[in-house]
N, C-alpha and C positions, 0 to 999 in steps of 0.2 A: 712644565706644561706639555707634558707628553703623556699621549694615553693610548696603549697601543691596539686597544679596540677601534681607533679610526684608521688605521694602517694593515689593520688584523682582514680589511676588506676585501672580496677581490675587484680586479681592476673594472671601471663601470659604473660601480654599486657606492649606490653615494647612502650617507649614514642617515637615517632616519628610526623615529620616536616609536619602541614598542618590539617590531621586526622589521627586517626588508629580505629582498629576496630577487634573486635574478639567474637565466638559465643558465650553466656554464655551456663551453662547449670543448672539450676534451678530445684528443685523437681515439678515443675507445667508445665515445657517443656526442651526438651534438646536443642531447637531452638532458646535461646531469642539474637538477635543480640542489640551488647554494641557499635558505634559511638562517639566516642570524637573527635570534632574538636578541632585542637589543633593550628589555624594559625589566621591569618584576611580576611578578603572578600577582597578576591583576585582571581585571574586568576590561579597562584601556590595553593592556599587552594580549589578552586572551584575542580583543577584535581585528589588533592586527595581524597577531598573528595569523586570524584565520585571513585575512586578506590578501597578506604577502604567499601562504600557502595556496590560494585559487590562484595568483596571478603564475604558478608554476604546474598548474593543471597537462600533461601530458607529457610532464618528465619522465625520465626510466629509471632513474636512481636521485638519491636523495644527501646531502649533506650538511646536515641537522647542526649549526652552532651554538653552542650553548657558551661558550664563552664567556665568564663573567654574568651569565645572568643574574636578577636578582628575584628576592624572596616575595613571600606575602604570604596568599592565601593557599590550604592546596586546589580548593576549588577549580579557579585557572586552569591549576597544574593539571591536572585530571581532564579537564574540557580541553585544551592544547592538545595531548599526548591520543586523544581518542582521534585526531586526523591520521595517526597511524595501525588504528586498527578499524576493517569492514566489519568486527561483528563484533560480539561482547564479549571478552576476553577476563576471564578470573582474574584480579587483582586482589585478592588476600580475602576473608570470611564476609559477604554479604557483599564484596565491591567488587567493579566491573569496568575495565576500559573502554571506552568508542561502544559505538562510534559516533562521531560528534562531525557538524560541519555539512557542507552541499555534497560532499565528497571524500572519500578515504582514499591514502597509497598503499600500496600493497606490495609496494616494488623495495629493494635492496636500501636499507639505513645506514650511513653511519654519522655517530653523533660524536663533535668534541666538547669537550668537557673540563673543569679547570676547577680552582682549589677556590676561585671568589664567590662561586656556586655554595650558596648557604640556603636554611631552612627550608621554605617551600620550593625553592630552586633544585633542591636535593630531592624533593618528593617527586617530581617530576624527571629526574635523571634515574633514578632506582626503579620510578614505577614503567620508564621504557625499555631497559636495560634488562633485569630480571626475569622479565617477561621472555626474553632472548629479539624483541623485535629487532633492537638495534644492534649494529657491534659499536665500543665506542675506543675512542681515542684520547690521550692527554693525561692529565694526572687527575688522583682523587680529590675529590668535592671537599669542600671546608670545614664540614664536621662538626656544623652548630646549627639550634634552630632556639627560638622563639618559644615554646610551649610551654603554657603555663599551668604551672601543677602547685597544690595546698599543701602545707606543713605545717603540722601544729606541734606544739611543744609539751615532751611530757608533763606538765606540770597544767597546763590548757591554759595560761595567765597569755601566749603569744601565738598568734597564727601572720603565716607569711606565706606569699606567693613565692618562686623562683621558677625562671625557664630553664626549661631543660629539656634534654630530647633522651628520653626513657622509654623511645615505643621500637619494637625491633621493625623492619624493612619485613610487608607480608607474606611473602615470600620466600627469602631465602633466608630470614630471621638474621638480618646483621644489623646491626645498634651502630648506627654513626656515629653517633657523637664522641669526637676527636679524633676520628681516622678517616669520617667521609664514606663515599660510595666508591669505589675504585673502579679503570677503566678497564676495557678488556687489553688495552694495550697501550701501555705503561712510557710515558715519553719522559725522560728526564728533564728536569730545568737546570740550567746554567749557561756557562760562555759559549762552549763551544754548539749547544743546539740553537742559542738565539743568533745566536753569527749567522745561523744557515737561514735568514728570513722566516716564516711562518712553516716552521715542519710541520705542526699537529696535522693544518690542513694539509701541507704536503702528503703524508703519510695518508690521512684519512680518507684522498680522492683516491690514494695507490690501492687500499684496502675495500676501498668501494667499488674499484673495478676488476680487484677479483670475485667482487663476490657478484657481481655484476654480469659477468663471464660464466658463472655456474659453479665455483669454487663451495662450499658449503660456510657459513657464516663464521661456525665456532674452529671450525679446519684453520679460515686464513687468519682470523684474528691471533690464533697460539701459533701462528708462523709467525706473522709479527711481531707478536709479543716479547717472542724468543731474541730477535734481532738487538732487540731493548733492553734485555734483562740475560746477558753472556750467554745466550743459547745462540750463539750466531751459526753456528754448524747445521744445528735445525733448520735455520731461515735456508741456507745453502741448499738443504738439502731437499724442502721442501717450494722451493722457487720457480726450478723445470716444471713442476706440475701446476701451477699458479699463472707460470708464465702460456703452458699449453692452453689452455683455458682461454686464456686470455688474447691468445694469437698477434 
């Protein structure tokens, strides 16, 4: 009877149906708004979420959870993701992000991310990511969707549905299915990171306030990244300038 989406929280922020959301306040800003979706791509998660994102109206930075989301429609997915963008943004041939809501941010992203993250949950992590609006955090998305495609049989005596996810990401043409969406910076799972309480978020407020400080998005993310994946010589090396910034 353990689910560590009620402990995944920060301190405060009590769990509620769809999203919730509350200001942090960090020694780097007392503005940083916290976002966890907590439903599926839905009509009911798409409302809250715009709700829990107004009541975070005059943050400077942003820290997107996606955690565990769940799937549905991409509709949702697409109506959620345009609160991060002011104007219409290409997403792949005929499609277009944001802007959606009272209000858009335009300020510093970063989003975490996890492997319970399936179908339309996916659709909405690729279509923020790709775009380069966010940097994100955690491990790749789960690598399955729902979509249902016809097969018929050479002989035509059988036809059958099966889902499958056969359509590439519009952008940077990657096919999920069984690998996911991948993060920009790569956290491993096992003993020794879950010992350390909630890193992703750990990490993802450290990364959001270099980038927060003037750092460049894809600069801090491949310093991080590095730290993760035996490039720690690069995080060393690249940390004085992260830490300038950052003062």
């Amino acid at each position: 009877a353990f689910s560590p989406s009620d402990v995944e929280l920060p301190e405060g922020l009590a769990w509620g149906d769809g999203a919730v959301s509350r200001m942090l306040e960090t020694p780097w800003s007392p503005k940083v708004g916290y976002l966890r979706v907590t439903g599926s791509m839905d009509e009911k998660t798409a409302q809250a979420f715009h709700k829990a994102f107004d009541a975070l109206q005059g943050m400077e930075a942003l820290l997107l959870d996606c955690r565990g989301m769940g799937g549905g429609s991409d509709l949702p997915a697409w109506e959620m993701a345009g609160r991060l963008f002011a104007s219409k943004t290409p997403n792949g041939p005929g499609r277009a992000l944001g802007p959606t809501g009272s209000w858009q941010f335009s300020g510093p992203v970063v989003m975490l991310q996890d492997e319970l993250e399936v179908s339309s949950a996916e659709t909405f992590t690729w279509a923020v990511s790709e775009t380069s609006r966010v940097a994100s955090v955690g491990r790749p998305t789960g690598g399955w969707a729902i979509i249902p495609r016809g097969f018929k049989c050479p002989s035509g005596l059988v036809e059958f549905r099966l889902g499958v996810t056969d359509r590439p990401t519009p952008i940077r043409g990657i096919r999920t299915e069984g690998i996911g969406w991948p993060p920009d910076v790569k956290i491993p799972y096992g003993p020794v990171t879950c010992a350390s309480g909630d890193l992703e978020r750990e990490v993802g407020l450290e990364l959001l306030s270099c980038i927060h400080a003037g750092a460049s998005r894809d600069a801090a993310a491949k310093s991080f990244a590095a730290l993760f994946s035996g490039g720690t010589a690069r995080f060393v090396k690249e940390a004085p300038k992260l830490a300038a910034k950052r003062k």
